[in-house]
C-alpha positions in Angstrom: 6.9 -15.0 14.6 8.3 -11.6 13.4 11.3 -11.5 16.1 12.1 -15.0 14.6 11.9 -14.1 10.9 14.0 -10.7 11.8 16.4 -12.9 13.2 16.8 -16.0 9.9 17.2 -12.1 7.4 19.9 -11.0 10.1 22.0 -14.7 10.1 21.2 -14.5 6.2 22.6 -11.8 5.6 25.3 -12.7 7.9 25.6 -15.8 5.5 26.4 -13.0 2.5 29.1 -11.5 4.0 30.9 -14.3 5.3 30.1 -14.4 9.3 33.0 -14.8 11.5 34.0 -18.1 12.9 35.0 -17.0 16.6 31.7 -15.1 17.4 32.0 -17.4 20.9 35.0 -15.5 22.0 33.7 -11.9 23.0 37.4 -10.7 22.1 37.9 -11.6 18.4 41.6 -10.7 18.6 42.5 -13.5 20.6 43.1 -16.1 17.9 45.2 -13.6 16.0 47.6 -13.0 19.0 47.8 -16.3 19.6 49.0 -17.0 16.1 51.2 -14.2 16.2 53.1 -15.9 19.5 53.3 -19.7 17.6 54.6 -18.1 14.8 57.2 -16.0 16.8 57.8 -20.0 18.5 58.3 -21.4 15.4 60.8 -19.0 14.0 62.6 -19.6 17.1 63.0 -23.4 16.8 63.8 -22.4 12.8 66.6 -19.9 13.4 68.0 -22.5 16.3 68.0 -25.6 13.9 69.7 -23.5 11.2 72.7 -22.1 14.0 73.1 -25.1 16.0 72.8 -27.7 13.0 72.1 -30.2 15.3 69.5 -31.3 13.5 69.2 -34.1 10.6 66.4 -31.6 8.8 67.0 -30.8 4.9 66.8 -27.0 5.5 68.0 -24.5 2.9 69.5 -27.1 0.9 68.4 -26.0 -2.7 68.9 -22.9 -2.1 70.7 -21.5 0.9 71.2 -18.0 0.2 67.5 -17.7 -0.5 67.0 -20.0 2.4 68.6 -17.2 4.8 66.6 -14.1 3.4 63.3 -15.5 3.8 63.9 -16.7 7.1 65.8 -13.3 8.2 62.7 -11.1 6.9 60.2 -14.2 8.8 61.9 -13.6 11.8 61.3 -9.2 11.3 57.8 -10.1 10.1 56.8 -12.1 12.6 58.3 -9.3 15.4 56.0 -7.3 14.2 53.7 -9.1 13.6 53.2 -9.7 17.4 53.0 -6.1 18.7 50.8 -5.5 15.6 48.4 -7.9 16.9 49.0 -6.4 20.4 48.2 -3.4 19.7 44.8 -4.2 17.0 46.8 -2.2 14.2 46.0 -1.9 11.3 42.1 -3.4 11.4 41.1 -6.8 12.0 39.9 -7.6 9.2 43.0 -6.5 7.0 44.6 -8.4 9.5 42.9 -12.0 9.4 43.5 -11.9 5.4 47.5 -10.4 5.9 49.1 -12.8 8.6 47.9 -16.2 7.3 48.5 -15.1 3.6 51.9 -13.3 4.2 53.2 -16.4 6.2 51.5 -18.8 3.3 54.3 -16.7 1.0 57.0 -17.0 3.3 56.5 -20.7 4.0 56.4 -21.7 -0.2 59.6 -20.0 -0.4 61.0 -21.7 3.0 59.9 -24.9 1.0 61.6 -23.8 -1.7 64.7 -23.3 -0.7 64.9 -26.5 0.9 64.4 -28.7 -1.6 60.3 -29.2 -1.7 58.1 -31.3 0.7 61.4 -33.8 0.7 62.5 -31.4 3.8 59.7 -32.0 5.7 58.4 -28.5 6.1 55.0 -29.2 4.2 53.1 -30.0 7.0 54.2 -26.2 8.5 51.5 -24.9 5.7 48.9 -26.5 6.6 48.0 -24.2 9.6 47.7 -20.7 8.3 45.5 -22.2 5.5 43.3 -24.0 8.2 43.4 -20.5 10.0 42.2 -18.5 7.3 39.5 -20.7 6.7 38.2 -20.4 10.3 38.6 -16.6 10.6 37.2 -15.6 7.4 35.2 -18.6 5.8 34.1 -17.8 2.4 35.1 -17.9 -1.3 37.9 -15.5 -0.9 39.3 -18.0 1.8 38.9 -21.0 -0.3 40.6 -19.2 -2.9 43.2 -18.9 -1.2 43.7 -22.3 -0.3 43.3 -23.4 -3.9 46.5 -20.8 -5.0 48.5 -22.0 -1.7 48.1 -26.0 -2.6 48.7 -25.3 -6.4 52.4 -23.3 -5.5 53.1 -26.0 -3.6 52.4 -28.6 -6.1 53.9 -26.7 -8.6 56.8 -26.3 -6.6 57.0 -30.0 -6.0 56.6 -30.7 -9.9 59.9 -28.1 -10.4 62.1 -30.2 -8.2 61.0 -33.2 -10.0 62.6 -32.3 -13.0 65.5 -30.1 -11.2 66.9 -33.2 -8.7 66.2 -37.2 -9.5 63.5 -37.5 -6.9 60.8 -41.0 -6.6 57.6 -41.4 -7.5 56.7 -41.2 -3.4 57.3 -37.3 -3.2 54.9 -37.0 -5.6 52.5 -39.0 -3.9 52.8 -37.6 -0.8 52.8 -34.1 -2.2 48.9 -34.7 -3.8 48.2 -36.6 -0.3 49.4 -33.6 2.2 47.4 -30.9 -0.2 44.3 -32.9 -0.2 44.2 -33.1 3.2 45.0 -29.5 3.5 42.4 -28.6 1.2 39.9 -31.3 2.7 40.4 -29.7 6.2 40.1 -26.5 5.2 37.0 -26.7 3.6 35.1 -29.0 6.2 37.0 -27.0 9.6 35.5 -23.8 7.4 31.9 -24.7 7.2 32.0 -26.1 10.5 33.1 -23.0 12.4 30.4 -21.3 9.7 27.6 -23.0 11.1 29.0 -22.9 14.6 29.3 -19.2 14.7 25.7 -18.8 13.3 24.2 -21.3 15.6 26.5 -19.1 18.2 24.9 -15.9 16.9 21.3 -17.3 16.8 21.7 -18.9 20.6 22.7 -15.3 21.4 19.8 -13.4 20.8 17.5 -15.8 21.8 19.2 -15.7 25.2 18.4 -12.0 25.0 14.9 -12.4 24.2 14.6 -14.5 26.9 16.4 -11.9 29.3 14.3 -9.7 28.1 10.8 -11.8 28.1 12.1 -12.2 31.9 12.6 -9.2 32.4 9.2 -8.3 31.1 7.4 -11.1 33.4 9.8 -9.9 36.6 8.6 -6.3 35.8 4.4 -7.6 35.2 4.7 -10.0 38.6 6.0 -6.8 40.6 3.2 -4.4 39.3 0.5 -7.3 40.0 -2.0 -6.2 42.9 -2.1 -10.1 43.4 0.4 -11.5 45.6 2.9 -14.2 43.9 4.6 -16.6 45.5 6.9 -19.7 43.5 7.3 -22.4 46.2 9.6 -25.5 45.4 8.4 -28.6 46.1 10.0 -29.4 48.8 9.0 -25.9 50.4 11.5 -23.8 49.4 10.8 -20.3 48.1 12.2 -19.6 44.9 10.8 -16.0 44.2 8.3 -13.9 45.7 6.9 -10.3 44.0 6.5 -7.3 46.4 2.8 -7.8 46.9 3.6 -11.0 48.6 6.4 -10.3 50.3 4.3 -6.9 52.2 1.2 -9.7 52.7 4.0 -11.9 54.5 5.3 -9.1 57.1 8.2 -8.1 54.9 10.4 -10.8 55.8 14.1 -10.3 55.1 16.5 -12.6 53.3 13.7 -14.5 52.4 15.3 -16.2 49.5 16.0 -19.9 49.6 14.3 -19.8 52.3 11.8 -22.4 53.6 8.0 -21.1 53.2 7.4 -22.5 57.3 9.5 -19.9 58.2 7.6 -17.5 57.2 4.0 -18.8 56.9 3.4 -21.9 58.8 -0.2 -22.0 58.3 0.4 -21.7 54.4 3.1 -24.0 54.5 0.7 -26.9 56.1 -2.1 -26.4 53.4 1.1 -26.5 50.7 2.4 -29.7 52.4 -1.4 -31.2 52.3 -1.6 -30.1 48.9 1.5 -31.0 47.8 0.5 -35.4 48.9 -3.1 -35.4 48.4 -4.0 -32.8 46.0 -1.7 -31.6 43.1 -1.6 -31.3 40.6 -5.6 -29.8 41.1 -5.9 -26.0 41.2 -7.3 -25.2 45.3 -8.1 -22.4 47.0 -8.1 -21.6 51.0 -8.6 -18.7 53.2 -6.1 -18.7 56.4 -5.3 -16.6 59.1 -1.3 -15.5 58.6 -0.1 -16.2 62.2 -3.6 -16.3 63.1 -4.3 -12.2 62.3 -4.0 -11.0 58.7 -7.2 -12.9 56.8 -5.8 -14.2 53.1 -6.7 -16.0 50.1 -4.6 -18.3 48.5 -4.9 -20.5 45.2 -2.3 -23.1 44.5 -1.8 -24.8 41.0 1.3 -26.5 39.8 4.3 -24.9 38.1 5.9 -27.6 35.2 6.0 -31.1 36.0 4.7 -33.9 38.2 8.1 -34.9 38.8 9.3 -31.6 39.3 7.0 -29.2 40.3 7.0 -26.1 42.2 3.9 -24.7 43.0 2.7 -21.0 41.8 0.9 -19.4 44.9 -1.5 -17.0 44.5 -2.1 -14.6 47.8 -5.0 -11.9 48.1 -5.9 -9.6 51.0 -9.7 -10.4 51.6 -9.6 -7.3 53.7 -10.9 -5.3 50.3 -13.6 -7.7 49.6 -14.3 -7.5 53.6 -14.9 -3.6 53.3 -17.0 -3.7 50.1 -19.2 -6.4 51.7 -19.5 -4.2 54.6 -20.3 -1.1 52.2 -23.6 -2.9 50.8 -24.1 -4.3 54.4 -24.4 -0.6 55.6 -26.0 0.6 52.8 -28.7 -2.0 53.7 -28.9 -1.4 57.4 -28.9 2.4 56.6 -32.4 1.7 54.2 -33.5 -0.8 57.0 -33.1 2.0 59.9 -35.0 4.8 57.5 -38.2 2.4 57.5 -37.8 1.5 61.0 -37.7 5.2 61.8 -40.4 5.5 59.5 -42.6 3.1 60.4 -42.0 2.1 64.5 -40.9 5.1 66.2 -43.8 7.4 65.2 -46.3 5.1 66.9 -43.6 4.4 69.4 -44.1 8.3 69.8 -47.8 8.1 70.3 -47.6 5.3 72.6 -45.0 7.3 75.0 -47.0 10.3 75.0 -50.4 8.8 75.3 -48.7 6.6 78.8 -47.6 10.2 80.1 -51.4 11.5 80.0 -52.7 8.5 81.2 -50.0 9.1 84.1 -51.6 12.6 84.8 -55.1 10.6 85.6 -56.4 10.8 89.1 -58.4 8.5 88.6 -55.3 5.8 88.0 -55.3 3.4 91.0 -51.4 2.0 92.1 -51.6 -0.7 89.8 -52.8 1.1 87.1 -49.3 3.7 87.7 -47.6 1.0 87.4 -49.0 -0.8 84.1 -48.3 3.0 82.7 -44.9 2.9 84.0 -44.2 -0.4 82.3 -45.1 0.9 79.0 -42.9 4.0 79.4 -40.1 2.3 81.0 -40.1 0.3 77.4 -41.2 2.8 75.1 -37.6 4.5 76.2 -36.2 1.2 75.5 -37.5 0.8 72.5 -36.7 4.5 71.8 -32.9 3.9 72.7 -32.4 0.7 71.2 -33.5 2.5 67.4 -31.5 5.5 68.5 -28.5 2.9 68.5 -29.6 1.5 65.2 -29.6 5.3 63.9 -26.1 6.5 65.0 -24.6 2.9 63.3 -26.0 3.6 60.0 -25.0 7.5 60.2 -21.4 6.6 60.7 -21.4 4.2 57.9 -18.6 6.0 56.2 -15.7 6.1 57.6 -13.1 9.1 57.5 -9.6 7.7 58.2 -6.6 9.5 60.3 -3.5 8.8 61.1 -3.6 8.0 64.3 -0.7 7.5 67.0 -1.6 4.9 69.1 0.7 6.3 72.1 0.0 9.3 72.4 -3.8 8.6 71.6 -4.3 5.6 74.1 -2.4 7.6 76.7 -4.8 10.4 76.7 -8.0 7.6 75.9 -6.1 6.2 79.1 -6.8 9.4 81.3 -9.8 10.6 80.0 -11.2 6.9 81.1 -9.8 6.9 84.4 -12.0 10.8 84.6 -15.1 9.1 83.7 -15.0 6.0 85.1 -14.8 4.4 88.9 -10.8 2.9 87.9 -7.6 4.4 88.7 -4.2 5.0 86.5 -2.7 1.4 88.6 -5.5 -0.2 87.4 -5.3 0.4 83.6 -1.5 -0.8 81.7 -0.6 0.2 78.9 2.0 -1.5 76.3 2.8 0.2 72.9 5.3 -1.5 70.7 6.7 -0.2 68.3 6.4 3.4 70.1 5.8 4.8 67.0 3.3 2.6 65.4 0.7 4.5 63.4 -2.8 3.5 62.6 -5.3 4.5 59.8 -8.5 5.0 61.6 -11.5 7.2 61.9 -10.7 8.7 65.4 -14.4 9.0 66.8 -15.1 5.7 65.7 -12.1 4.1 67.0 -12.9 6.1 70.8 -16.2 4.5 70.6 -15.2 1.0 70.2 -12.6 1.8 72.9 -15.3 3.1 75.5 -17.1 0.0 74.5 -15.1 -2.6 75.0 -13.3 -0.6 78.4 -17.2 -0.1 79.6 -18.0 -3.7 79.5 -15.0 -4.6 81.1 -15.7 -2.1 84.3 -19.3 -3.5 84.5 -19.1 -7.5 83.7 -15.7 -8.5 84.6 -15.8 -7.9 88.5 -18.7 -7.1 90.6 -16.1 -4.8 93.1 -14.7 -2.6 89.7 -11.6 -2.4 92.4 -10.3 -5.6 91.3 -10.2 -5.2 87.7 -6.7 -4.9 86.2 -7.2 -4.0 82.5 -4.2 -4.3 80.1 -4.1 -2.1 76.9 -1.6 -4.3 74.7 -0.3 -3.0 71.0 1.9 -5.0 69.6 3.0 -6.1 65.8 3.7 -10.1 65.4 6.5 -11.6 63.5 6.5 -12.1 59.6 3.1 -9.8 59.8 2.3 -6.2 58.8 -0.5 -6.0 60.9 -1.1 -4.3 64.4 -2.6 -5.9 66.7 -4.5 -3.9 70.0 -5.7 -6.1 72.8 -8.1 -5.5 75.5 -7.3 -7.9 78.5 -9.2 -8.2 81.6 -8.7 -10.2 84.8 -12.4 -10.9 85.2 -14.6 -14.0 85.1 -14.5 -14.3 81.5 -17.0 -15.7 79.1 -18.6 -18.7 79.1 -18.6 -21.0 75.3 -21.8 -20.7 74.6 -22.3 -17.0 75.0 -19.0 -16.8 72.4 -20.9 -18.1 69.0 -23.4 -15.3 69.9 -20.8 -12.5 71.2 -21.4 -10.4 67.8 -24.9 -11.0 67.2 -27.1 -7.6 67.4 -29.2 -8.1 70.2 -28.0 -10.3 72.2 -27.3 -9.6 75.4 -27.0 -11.3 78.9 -27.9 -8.0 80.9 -31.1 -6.9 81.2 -30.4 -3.3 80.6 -28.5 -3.1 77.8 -29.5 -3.6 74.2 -26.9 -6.0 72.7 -25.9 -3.5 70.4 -22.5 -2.4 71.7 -20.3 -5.6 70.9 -22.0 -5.4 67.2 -21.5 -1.9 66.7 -18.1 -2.1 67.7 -16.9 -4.9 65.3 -19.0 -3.3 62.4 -17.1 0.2 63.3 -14.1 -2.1 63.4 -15.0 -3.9 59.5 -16.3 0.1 58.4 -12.4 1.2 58.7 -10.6 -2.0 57.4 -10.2 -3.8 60.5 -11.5 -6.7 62.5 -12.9 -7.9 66.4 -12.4 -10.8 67.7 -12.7 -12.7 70.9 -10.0 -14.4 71.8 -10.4 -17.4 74.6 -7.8 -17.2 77.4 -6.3 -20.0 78.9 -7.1 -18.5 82.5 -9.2 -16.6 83.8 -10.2 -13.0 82.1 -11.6 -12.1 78.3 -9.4 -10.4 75.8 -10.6 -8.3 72.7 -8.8 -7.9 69.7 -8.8 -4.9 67.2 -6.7 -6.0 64.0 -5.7 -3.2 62.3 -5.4 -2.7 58.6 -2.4 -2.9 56.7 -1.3 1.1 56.7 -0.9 2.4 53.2 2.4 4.3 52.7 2.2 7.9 51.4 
């Protein structure tokens, strides 16, 4: 309300001092010069007619002497005139109120001379009085106009009584200066009103440039990802939060939206028949690895609407979740500690004296051996449950993944029954770079290389294991795959994969897959199991998005 009110006292005030009529042309001079060449013309065609007399006009006939002066000095007037024009000297201003008023003078005496409005010259008037109105509207302009009209009628009365003329000149004389008046006066106010609407449409086109400017500058600060999707799936803008979410895809604009996102594009296409113009939200998989949330609602109307995408990372809200979860397992662990693994304690010890007996007959060895073999079960299995809650915090590195899984790679090979030929290894980019906490991410990559050696072949020979980094299209994502040739896992052991304690060995505790993935969640990232069309199991570490700087 206050930009509007500073803008009716600006086009007021405007009013006052008589607002210019041409504030459409951005260079004001332009009429001026123009005038300045027609009048140049028109003493041309004047100054022919007069030498060639070839013409059946009443020129110079009251007065011919007069007649030849006026139109001499004209002609040196209008000269220059035109490079006075040219050259925007003296001021506009001075110049708008000069030309038409000098030539107004020039022309009554050019009428004149030749014998009143009989010579047909009146109608040359009418334009610099029509001018003057539209450069300069105003009182000042009008009163010109008034002075121009009366010297002409008054000229036209003086030739009445100097030369037997009818009734007719007369009449035509009050009919050519009311018409000069009457179009002076309305093409004045016109252009008035035309140049203030003008002015007015000007400055609200730069409030809205800079209210867009404003909104361009809020979108691009947003945390929130914005996408504005046409309706027939065209992308019309997208901020930079979206456009990292969506892999930094280049030349994106006018683009369709399947290009880049074809599992947003579906649910926009689904949306677009069945739902709009209802406000939805759905969580996909971008090219089935970075995990988003999107809201759709529409943008203007049924008819034609564009849809105003909202995209979020559930990766943050992934790693608080897993903050509480943590902090919950870590209070858990402290009263199983508490409570189970003193007793476990007394148990052990109290199955080692018994095991000194010699009274103990071979059975009885082996019930004690029973309860120790499980007491160090027990023992390992909290011990597991321990070390997760410890490294509930993780402390991120950058990591480079080839050098690092090079050296993981041989270090392995050390430990383990497998040879270099056995383990492949695929980094691309070379130079990708991971944020990770580096004891966590060796431990998931002994897990998930330790399973492999003891579940995927019963001859560890025959296992081929391939170490595959790789970043997808239209993603910012890395993705690092574990891929065996082994037997693979069966369907129903794949809901369960994740769960803490479950295992199908009988001498493991079904803690490493769950550990793994929860290391995974602690740092950002995700596990997965991904089925293989063959034969074999693959496991998938997605990566966080790497913050810059």
């Amino acid at each position: 309300m206050q930009s509007r009110a500073r803008q009716v006292s600006h086009i007021a005030t405007d009013r006052k001092t008589s607002v210019p009529a041409f504030v459409l042309n951005q260079n004001p001079w332009s009429p001026i010069q123009l005038y300045s060449i027609y009048r140049l013309i028109l003493i041309g065609l004047l100054q022919l007619i007069v030498l060639t007399k070839s013409m059946s006009l009443q020129l110079g006939t009251y007065d011919p002497v007069l007649f030849e002066w006026v139109l001499n000095g004209f002609t040196v007037l209008s000269v220059i005139a035109i490079f006075s024009a040219h050259f925007q000297w003296p001021a506009y201003l001075t110049q708008v109120y000069l030309q038409p008023v000098t030539d107004i003078v020039f022309l009554l005496l050019l009428i004149f001379s030749s014998g009143g409005l009989h010579s047909g010259m009146g109608l040359l008037l009418g334009l610099p009085i029509i001018l003057q109105n539209i450069l300069r509207p105003g009182q000042i302009s009008l009163l010109i106009t008034a002075v121009s009209i009366s010297s002409l009628l008054a000229i036209e009365f003086f030739m009445q009584q100097e030369a037997a003329r009818s009734d007719s000149d007369l009449t035509y004389a009050g009919i050519l200066t009311f018409f000069i008046f009457s179009a002076s006066w309305l093409l004045g106010n016109w252009f008035e009103k035309a140049s203030l609407t003008a002015e007015l449409a000007k400055r609200r086109g730069v409030d809205l440039a800079n209210m867009s400017q404003l909104n361009q500058s809020i979108l691009d600060q947003l945390q929130t990802g914005i996408l504005v999707v046409e309706k027939n799936g065209v992308i019309r803008h997208m901020n930079p939060t979206a456009w990292d979410m969506l892999g930094r895809p280049p030349d994106w604009r006018s683009k369709p939206l399947r290009d880049f996102a074809p599992e947003l594009n579906a649910h926009f296409k689904h949306w677009i028949k069945n739902v709009c113009p209802k406000v939805v939200s759905y969580d996909i998989k971008h090219w089935r690895t970075t995990e988003l949330s999107f809201r759709l609602s529409q943008l203007g109307t049924r008819s034609s609407s564009a849809a105003l995408i909202y995209l979020e990372d559930t990766s943050a809200q992934r790693e608080k979740q897993q903050g509480v979860k943590m902090a919950s397992l870590g209070q858990l662990t402290a009263n199983i500690a508490h409570e189970i693994r003193n007793p476990l304690g007394a148990i052990s010890h109290a199955a080692q004296l018994l095991s000194e007996s010699p009274e103990l007959t071979k059975p009885d060895h082996r019930m004690v051996q029973i309860i120790q073999e499980n007491s160090k079960r027990m023992n390992t299995t909290i011990e597991s449950v321990l070390n997760l809650s410890r490294k509930r915090e993780a402390n991120r590195e950058n990591i480079e993944l080839s050098s690092w899984l090079q050296k993981f790679r041989e270090d392995f090979v050390r430990q383990s029954a497998l040879t270099m030929k056995q383990i492949n290894l695929f980094v691309e980019p070379a130079d990708a770079e991971v944020q990770f906490d580096p004891n966590h991410f060796d431990q998931i990559m002994w897990n998930l290389c330790r399973n492999a050696e003891k579940y995927a072949h019963e001859d560890p020979s025959n296992l081929r294991l391939d170490i595959q980094c790789m970043q997808p299209a239209h993603t910012r994502d890395l993705i690092l795959s574990v891929i065996d040739n082994g037997r693979g896992i069966n369907e129903v052991a794949q809901e369960r994969l994740f769960e803490p304690f479950y295992t199908t060995s009988t001498k493991g505790t079904g803690l490493g897959l769950f550990m793994a993935r929860e290391l995974c969640l602690s740092n950002g990232g995700n596990l997965e199991y991904v089925q293989l069309k063959g034969q074999g199991s693959c496991f998938r570490i997605v990566f966080a998005h790497r913050k810059s700087g």
